[in-house]
C-alpha positions as a Markdown table, in Angstrom:
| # | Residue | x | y | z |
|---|---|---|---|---|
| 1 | Unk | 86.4 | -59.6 | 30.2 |
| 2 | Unk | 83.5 | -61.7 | 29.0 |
| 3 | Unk | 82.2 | -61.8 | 25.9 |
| 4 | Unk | 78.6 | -61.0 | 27.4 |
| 5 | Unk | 80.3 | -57.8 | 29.4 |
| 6 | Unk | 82.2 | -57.0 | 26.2 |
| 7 | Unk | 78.5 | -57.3 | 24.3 |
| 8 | Unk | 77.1 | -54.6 | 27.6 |
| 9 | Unk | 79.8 | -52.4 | 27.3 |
| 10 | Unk | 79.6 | -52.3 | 23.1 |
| 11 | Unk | 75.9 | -51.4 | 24.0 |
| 12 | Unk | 76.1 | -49.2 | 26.5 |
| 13 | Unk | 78.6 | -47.2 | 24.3 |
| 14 | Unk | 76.2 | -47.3 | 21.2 |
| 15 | Unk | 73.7 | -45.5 | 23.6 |
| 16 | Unk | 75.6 | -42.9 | 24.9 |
| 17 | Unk | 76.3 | -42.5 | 21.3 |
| 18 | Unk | 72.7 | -42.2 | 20.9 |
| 19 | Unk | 72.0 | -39.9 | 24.1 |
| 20 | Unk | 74.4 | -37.5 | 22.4 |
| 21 | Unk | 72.1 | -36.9 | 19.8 |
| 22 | Unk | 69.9 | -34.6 | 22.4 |
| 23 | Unk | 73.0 | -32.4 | 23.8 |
| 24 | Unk | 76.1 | -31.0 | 23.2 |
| 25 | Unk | 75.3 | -29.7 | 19.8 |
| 26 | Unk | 76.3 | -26.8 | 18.2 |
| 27 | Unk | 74.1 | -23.6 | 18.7 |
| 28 | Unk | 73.3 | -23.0 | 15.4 |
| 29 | Unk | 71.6 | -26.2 | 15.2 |
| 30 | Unk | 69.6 | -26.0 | 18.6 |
| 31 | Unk | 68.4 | -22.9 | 17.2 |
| 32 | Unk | 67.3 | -24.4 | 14.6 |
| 33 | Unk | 65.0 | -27.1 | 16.3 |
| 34 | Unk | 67.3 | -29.2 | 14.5 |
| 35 | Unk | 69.9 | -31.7 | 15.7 |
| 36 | Unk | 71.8 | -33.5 | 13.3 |
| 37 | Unk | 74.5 | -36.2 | 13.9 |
| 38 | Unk | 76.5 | -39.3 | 12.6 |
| 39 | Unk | 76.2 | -41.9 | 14.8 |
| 40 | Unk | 77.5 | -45.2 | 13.4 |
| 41 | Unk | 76.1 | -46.2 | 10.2 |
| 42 | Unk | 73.6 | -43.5 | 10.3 |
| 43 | Unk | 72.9 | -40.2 | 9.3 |
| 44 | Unk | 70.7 | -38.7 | 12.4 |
| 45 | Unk | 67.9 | -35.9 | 12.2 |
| 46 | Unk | 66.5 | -35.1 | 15.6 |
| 47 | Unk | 63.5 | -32.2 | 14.9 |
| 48 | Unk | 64.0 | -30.6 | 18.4 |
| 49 | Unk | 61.0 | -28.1 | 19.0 |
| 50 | Unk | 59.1 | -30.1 | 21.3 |
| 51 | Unk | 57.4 | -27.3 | 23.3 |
| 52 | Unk | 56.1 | -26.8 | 20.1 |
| 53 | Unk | 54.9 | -30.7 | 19.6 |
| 54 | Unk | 58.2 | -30.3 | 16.4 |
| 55 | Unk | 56.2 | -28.1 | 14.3 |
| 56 | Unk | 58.3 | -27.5 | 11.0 |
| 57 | Unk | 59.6 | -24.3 | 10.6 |
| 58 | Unk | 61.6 | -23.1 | 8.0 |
| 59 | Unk | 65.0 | -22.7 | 9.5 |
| 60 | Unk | 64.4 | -26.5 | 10.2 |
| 61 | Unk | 63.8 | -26.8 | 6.6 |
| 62 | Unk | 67.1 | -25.0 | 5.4 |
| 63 | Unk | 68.8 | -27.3 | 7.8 |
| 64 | Unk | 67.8 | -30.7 | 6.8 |
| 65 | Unk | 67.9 | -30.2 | 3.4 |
| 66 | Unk | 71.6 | -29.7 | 2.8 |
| 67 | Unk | 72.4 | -32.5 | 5.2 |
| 68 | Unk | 70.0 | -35.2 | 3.7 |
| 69 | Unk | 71.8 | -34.5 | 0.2 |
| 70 | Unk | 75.3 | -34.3 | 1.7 |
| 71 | Unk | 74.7 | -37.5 | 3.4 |
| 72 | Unk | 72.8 | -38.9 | 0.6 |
| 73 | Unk | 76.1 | -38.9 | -1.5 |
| 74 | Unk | 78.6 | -39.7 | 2.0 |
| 75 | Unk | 80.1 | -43.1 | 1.5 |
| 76 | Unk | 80.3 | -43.3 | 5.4 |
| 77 | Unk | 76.8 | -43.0 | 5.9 |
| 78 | Unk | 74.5 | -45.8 | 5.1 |
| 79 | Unk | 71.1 | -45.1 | 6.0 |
| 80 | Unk | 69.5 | -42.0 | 7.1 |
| 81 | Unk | 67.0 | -41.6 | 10.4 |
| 82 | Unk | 64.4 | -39.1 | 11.4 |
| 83 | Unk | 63.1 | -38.8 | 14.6 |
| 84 | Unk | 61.3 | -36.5 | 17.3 |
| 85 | Unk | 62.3 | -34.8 | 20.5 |
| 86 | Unk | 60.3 | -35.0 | 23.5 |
| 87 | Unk | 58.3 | -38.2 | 23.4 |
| 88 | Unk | 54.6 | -36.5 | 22.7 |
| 89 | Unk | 55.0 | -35.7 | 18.5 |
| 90 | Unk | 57.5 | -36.5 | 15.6 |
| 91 | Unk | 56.0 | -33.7 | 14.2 |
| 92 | Unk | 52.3 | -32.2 | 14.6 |
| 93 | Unk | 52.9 | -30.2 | 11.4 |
| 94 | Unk | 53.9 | -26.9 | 9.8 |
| 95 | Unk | 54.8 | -23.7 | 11.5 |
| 96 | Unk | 51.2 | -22.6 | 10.0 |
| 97 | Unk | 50.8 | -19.5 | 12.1 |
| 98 | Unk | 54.2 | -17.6 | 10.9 |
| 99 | Unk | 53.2 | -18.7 | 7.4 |
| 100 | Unk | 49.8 | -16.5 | 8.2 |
| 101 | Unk | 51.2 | -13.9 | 9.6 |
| 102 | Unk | 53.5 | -13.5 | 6.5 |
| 103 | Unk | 50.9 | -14.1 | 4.0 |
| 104 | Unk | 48.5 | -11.8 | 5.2 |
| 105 | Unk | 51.5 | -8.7 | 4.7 |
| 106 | Unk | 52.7 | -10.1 | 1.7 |
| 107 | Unk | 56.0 | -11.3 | 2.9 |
| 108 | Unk | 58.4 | -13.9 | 0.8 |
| 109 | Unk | 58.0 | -16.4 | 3.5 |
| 110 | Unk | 54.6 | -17.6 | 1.9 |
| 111 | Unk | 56.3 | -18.2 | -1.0 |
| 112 | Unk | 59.5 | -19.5 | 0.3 |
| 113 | Unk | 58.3 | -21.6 | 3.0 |
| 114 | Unk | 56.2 | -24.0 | 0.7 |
| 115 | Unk | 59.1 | -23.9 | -1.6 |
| 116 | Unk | 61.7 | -25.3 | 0.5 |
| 117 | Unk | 59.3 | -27.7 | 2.4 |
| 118 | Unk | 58.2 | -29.4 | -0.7 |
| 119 | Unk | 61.9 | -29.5 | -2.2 |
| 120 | Unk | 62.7 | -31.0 | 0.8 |
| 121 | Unk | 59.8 | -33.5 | 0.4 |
| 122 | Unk | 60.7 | -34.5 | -2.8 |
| 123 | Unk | 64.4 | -35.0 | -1.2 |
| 124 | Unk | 62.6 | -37.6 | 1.2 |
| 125 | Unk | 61.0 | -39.7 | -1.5 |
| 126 | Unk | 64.1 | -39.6 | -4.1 |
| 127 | Unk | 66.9 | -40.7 | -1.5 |
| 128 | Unk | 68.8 | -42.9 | -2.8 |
| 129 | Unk | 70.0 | -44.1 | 0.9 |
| 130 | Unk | 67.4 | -46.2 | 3.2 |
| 131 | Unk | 65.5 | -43.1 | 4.9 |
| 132 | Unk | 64.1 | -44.3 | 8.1 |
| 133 | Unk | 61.2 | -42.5 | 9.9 |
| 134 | Unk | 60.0 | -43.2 | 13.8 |
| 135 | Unk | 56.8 | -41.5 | 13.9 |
| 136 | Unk | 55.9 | -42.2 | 17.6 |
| 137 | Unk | 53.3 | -39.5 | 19.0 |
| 138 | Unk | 51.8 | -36.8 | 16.5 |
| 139 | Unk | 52.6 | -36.9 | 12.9 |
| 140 | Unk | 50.4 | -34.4 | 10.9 |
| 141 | Unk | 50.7 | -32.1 | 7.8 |
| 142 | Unk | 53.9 | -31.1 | 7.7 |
| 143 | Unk | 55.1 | -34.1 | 10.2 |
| 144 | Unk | 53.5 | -36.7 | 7.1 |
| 145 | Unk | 56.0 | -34.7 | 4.7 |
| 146 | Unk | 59.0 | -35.5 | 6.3 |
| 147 | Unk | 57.9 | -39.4 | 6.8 |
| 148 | Unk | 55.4 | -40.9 | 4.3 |
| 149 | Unk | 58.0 | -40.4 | 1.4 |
| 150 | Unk | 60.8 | -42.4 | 2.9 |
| 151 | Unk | 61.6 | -45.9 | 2.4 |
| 152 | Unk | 60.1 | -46.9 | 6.1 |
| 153 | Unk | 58.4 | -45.3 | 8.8 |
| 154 | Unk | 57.7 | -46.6 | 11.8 |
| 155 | Unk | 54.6 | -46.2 | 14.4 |
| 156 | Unk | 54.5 | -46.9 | 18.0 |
| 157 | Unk | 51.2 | -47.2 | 19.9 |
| 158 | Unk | 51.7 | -43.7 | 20.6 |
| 159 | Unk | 51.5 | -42.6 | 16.7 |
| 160 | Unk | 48.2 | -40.3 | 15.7 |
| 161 | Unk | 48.2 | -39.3 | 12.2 |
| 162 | Unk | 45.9 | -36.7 | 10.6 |
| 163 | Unk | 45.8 | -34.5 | 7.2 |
| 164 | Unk | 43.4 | -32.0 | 9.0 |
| 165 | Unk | 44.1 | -29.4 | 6.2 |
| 166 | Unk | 40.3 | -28.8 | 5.2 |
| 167 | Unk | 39.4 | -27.5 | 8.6 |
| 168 | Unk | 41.9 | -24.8 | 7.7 |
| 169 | Unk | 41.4 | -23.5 | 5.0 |
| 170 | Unk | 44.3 | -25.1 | 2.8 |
| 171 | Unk | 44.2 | -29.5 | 1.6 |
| 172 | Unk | 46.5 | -32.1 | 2.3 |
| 173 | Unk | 49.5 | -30.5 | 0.7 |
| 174 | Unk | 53.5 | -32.3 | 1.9 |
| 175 | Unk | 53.0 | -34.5 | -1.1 |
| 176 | Unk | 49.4 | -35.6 | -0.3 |
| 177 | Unk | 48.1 | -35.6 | -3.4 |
| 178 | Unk | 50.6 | -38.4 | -4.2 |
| 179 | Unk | 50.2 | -41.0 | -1.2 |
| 180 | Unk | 46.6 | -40.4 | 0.1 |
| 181 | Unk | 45.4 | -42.2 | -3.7 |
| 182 | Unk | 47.7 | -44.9 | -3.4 |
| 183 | Unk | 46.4 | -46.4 | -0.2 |
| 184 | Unk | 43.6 | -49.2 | -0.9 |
| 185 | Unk | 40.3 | -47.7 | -2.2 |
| 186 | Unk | 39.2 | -44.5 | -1.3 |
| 187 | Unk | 40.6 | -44.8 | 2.1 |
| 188 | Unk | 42.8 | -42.1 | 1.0 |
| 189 | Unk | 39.7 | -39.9 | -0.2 |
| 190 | Unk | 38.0 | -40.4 | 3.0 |
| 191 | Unk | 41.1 | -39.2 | 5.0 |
| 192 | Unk | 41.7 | -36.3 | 3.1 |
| 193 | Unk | 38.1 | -34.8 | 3.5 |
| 194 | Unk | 37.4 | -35.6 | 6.8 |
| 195 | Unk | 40.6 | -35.7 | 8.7 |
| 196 | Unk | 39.9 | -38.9 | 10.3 |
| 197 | Unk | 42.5 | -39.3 | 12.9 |
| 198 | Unk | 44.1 | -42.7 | 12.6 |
| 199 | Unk | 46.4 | -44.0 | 16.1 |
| 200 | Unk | 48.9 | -46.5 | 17.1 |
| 201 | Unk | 48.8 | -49.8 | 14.8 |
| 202 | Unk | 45.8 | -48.7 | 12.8 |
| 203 | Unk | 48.7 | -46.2 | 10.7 |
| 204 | Unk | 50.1 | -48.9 | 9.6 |
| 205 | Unk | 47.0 | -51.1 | 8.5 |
| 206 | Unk | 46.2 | -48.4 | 6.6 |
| 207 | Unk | 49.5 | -48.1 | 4.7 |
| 208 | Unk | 50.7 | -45.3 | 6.3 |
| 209 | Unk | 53.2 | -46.4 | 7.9 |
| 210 | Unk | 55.5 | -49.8 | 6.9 |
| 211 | Unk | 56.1 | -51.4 | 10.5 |
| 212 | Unk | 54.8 | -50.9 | 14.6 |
| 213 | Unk | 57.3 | -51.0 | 17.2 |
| 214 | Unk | 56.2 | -50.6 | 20.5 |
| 215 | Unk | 57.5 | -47.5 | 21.4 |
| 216 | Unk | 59.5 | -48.9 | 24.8 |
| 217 | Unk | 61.7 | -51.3 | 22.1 |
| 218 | Unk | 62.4 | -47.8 | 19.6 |
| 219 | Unk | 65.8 | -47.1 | 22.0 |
| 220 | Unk | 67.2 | -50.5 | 20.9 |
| 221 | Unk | 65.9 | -50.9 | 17.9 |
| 222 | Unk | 67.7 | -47.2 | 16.9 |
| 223 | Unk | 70.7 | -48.9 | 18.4 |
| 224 | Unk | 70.6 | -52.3 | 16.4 |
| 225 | Unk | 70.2 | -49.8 | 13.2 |
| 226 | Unk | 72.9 | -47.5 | 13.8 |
| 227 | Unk | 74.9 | -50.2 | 14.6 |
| 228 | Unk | 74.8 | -52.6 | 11.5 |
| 229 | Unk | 77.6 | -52.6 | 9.1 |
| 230 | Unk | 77.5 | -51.4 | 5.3 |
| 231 | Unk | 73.5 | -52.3 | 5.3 |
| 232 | Unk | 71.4 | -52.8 | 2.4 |
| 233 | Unk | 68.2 | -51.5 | 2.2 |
| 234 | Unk | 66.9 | -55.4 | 2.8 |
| 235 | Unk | 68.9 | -55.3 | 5.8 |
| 236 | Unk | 67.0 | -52.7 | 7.5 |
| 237 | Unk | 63.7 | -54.1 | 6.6 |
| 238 | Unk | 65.1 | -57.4 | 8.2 |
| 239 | Unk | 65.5 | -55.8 | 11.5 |
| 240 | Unk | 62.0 | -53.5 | 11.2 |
| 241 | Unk | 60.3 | -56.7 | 10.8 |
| 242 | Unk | 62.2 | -58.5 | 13.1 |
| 243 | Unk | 61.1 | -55.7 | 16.0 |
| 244 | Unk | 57.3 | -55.7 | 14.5 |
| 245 | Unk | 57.4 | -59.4 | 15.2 |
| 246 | Unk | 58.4 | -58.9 | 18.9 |
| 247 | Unk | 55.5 | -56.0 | 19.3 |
| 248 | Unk | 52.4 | -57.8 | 19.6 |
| 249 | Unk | 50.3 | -54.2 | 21.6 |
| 250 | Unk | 46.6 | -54.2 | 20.1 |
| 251 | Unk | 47.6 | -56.9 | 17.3 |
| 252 | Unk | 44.3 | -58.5 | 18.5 |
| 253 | Unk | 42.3 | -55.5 | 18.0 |
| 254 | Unk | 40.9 | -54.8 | 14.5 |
| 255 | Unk | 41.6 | -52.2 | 12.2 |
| 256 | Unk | 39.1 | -49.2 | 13.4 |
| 257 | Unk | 37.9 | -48.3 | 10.0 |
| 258 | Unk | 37.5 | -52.6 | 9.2 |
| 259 | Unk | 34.0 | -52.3 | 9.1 |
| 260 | Unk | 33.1 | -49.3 | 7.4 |
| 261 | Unk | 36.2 | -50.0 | 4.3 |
| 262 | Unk | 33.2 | -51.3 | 2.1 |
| 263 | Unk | 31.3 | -48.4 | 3.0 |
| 264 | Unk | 34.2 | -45.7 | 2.3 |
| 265 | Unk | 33.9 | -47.1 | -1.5 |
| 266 | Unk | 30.9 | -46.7 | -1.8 |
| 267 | Unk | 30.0 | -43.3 | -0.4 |
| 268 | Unk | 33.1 | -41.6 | -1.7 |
| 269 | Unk | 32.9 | -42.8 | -5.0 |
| 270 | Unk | 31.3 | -40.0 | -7.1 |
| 271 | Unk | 32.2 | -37.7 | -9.7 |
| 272 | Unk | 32.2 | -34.5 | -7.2 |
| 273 | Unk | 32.4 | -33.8 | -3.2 |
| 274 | Unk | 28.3 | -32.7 | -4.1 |
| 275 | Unk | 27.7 | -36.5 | -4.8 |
| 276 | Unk | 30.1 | -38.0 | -2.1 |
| 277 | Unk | 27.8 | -35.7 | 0.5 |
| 278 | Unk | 24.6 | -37.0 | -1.2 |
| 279 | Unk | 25.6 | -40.2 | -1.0 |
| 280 | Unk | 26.5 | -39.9 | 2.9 |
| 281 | Unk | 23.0 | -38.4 | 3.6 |
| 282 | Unk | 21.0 | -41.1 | 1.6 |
| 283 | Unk | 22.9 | -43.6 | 3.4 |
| 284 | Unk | 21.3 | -42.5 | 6.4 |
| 285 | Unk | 23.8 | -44.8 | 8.1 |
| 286 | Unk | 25.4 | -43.6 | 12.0 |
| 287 | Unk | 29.0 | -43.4 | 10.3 |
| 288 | Unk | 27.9 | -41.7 | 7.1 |
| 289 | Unk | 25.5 | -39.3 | 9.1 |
| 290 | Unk | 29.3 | -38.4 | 11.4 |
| 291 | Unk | 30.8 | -38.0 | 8.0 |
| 292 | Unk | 28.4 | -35.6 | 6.5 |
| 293 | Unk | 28.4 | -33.3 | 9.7 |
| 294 | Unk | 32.1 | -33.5 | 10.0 |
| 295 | Unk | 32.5 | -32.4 | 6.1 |
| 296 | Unk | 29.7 | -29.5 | 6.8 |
| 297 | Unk | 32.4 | -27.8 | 8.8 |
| 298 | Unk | 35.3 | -27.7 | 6.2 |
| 299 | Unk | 36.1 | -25.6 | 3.9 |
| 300 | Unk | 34.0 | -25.8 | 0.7 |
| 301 | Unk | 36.2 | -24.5 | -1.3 |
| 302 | Unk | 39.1 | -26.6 | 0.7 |
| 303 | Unk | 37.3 | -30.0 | 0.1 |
| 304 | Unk | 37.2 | -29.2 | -3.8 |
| 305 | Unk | 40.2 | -28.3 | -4.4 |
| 306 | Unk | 41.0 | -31.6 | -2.4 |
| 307 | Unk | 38.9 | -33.9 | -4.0 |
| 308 | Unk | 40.6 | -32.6 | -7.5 |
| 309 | Unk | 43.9 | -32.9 | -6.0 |
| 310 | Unk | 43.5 | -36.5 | -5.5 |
| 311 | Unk | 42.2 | -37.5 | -8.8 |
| 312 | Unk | 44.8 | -35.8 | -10.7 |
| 313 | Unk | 47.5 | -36.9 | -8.4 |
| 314 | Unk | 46.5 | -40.9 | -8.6 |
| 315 | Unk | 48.2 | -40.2 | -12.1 |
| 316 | Unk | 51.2 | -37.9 | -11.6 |
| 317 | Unk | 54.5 | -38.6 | -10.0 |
| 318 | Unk | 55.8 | -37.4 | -6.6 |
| 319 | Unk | 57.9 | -34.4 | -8.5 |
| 320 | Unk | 54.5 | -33.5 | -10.1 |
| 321 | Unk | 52.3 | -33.7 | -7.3 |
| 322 | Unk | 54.6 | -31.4 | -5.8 |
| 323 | Unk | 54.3 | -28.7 | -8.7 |
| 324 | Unk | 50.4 | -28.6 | -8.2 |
| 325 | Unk | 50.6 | -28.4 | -4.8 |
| 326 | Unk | 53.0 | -25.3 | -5.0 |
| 327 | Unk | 50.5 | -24.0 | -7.2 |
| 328 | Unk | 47.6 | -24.9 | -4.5 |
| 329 | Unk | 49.7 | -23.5 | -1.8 |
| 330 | Unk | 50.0 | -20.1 | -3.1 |
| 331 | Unk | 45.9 | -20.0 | -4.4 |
| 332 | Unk | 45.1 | -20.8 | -0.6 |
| 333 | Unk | 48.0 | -17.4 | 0.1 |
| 334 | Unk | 45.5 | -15.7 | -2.3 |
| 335 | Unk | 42.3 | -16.6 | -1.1 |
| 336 | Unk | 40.8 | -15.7 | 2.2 |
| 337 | Unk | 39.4 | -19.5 | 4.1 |
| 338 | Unk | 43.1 | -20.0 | 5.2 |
| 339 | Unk | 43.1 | -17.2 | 7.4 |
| 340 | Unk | 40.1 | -17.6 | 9.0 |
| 341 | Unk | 40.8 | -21.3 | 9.4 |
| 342 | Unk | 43.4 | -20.4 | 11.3 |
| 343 | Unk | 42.0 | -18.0 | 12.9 |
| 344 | Unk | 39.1 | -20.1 | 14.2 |
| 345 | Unk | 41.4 | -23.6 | 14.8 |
| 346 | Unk | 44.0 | -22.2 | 16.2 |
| 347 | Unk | 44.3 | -18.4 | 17.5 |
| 348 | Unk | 41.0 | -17.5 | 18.6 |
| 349 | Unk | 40.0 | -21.3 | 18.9 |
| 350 | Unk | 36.4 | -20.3 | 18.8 |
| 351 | Unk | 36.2 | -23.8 | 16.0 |
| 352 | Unk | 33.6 | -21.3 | 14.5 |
| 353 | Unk | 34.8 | -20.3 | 11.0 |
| 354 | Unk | 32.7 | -18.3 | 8.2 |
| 355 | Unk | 33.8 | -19.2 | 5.2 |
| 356 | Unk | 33.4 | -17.5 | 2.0 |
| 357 | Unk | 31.9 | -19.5 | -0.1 |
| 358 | Unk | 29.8 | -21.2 | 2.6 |
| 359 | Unk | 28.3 | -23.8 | 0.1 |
| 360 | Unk | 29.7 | -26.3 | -1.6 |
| 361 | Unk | 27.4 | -25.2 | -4.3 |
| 362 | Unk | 28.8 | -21.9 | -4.4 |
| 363 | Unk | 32.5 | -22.6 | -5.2 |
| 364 | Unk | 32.9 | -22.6 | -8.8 |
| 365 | Unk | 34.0 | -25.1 | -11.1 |
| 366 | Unk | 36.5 | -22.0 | -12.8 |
| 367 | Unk | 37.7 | -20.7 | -8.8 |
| 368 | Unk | 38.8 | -24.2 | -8.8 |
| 369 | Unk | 40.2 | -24.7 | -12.0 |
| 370 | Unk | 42.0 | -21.1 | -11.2 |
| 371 | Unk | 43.9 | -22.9 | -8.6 |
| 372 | Unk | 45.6 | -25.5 | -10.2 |
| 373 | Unk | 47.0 | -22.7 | -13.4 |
| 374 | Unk | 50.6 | -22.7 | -13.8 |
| 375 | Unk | 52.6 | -20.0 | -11.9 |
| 376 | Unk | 54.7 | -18.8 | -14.8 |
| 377 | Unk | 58.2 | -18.1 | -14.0 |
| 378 | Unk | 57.0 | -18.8 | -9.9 |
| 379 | Unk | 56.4 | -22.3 | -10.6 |
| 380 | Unk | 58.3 | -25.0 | -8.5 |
| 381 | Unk | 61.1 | -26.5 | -10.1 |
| 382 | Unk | 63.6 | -29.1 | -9.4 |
C-alpha cells in the first residue's frame, strides 16, 4: 500500500473515531445531554441537547465535572475538548427555566445548580491540561462558562456570543465578572449592560475567543488535535494558528464595534449606570441614542448589580469572582425581576416586563450592597 493510501486510511480511521463520539454511548450519558469519550490524545465532551440549542442542565453539570478532573490528572490524556451537538449552538446557555421553576417553590436546585455550574467553571479556568473549546453557533450564559475559562476557544463564522443576563432579571454570572473587565476598555462594560450580540470573527477581535476557523475546516482540524502525540500546550496553539491562517471568511471586513471602541470609553466611563445613561443621552449620537433605549429595557436593579460586579471583579481572581457571583445568584433567587424576566423573555414572550424597581433611581445603593453580603455557612467554597 502507498504511503498516501496508508495516510487516507490513518484518516479515515481517526474520523470514524471521531463520528463515534455522537453514537453508541452508554445511556446514562445520552441522558445526560452529555457524551464523553477518549479519542486519541484527547479527552472528548460532546454537550448533546441540541433540540434544546445545548442548554446546560444540571445533570450535564454533574457529568462533566468528575470527568474533566479525572482526565485532568490521566497520564493518557493530553488535552481536553469541548464541543456542541447539532451544528446550530455550543451552548445557548443555562437550563434557566427549571432553575425558575425551582426557585419560585423553594427547591435545592436554586442553590445547587449555581453551585455546581460555577465549581465546574472554576474547573475550566484551573485545568492544568490544554482545555480546548469549538464554540461554533450559539454560545451564551451558561455556554460562555464552559468556554471563555479554557486555554483556547475557537469561533467559526457561525459563532454568536451574548451575556444577555440583564434582560432577565439576573447579570452576567459563569465567571463574568472576571473576563468581561479584562477585554480592552470598557468593551467588556458595554457588553455586559447591553447584551450586544457579537458573531463570527468579531468574538475573536474582541477577545473572546483566541482563534476563527471556518467552521467547514473544524472536522479536520478536531482530527489533527486528537491525533498529535504527547502535545504541549504550544503545540496546540501551533495548529489553532496554523488553521486561523488557512480561514481567511470576513478577514476583510472590520471589526463591527471598530468605530464606536472610542466611543464605548467614553460613554461608559462613569462612576454609576445613572452617569453611563446620562452620558449616552447627552451624546445625542445614533449608537448612544440605540444604547440608552436598549438599557431602558433591562433590569435596573440587574444593570447595578452588574456594573458593581465588574468593578470589583477587574481586581479579584477567577475563584473570587466566583464566590460573589454565588452570592449574586442566590440575591436574584430572592428577589423578584428574575422571574418576570423570564417570564416576559422566555415563557410568555410578551418582551414586556414590569420590573420592580422600575428606575434606576429607585434601586438603592444598600439593595445592592445587600447583594454582594457573605452567605455565611452557604457561601461557595472550593
Amino acid at each position: 500500500m502507498s504511503l498516501t493510501a496508508l495516510t487516507s486510511a490513518y484518516r479515515l480511521r481517526t474520523l470514524c473515531r471521531l463520528q463515534r463520539i455522537q453514537g453508541h454511548m452508554m445511556s446514562s450519558q445520552v441522558d445526560s445531554g452529555v457524551l464523553l469519550e477518549k479519542v486519541g490524545c484527547a479527552g472528548v465532551i460532546t454537550l448533546n441537547r441540541p433540540k434544546a440549542l445545548n442548554a446546560l442542565n444540571m445533570p450535564m453539570v454533574q457529568h462533566i465535572y468528575p470527568q474533566l478532573k479525572k482526565w485532568e490528572s490521566d497520564n493518557e490524556t493530553d488535552i481536553v475538548i469541548i464541543r456542541g451537538a447539532g451544528g446550530k449552538a455550543f451552548c445557548a446557555g443555562g437550563d434557566i427555566r427549571a432553575v425558575t421553576e425551582a426557585g419560585k417553590v423553594g427547591d435545592p436546585l436554586a442553590e445547587d445548580f449555581f453551585r455546581e455550574e460555577y465549581t465546574l467553571n472554576h474547573a475550566i479556568g484551573t485545568c492544568r491540561k490544554p482545555y480546548i473549546a469549538l464554540i461554533g453557533g450559539i454560545t451564551m450564559g451558561g455556554g460562555v462558562g464552559l468556554s471563555v475559562h479554557g486555554r483556547f476557544r475557537v469561533a467559526t463564522e457561525k459563532t454568536l456570543f451574548a451575556m444577555p443576563e440583564t434582560a432577565i432579571g439576573l447579570f452576567p454570572d459563569v465567571g463574568g465578572g472576571y473576563f468581561l473587565p479584562r477585554l480592552q476598555g470598557q468593551l467588556g462594560l458595554f457588553l455586559a449592560l447591553t447584551g450586544f450580540r457579537l458573531k463570527g470573527r468579531d468574538v475573536q477581535r474582541a477577545g473572546v475567543a483566541t482563534h476563527f476557523v471556518e467552521s467547514e475546516k473544524i472536522p479536520e482540524l478536531e482530527k489533527e488535535l486528537v491525533d498529535l502525540k504527547s502535545p504541549s500546550a504550544e503545540d496546540v496553539s501551533r495548529v489553532l494558528d496554523s488553521y486561523q491562517n488557512q480561514s481567511a471568511l470576513g478577514a476583510d471586513k472590520p471589526f463591527v464595534l471598530e468605530q464606536h471602541m472610542s466611543d464605548i470609553d467614553r460613554l461608559f466611563s462613569s462612576s454609576s449606570v445613572e452617569g453611563i445613561v446620562q452620558n449616552l443621552k447627552a451624546d445625542g449620537s445614533e449608537f448612544a441614542n440605540k444604547q440608552a433605549k436598549t438599557l431602558s429595557r433591562m433590569s435596573p436593579t440587574s444593570l447595578k448589580i452588574t456594573y458593581r460586579q465588574l468593578q470589583a471583579g477587574a481586581a479579584l481572581s477567577l475563584q473570587d469572582v466566583l464566590v460573589m457571583e454565588y452570592r449574586l445568584s442566590q440575591a436574584c433567587m430572592r428577589g423578584c425581576d428574575f422571574y418576570e424576566g423570564v417570564r416576559s423573555v422566555l415563557i410568555d414572550k410578551d418582551q414586556n416586563p414590569k420590573w420592580n424597581p422600575s428606575t434606576l433611581e429607585e434601586v438603592s445603593e444598600e439593595s445592592v450592597e445587600q447583594c454582594f453580603s457573605s452567605l455565611g455557612e452557604k457561601d461557595l467554597t472550593f
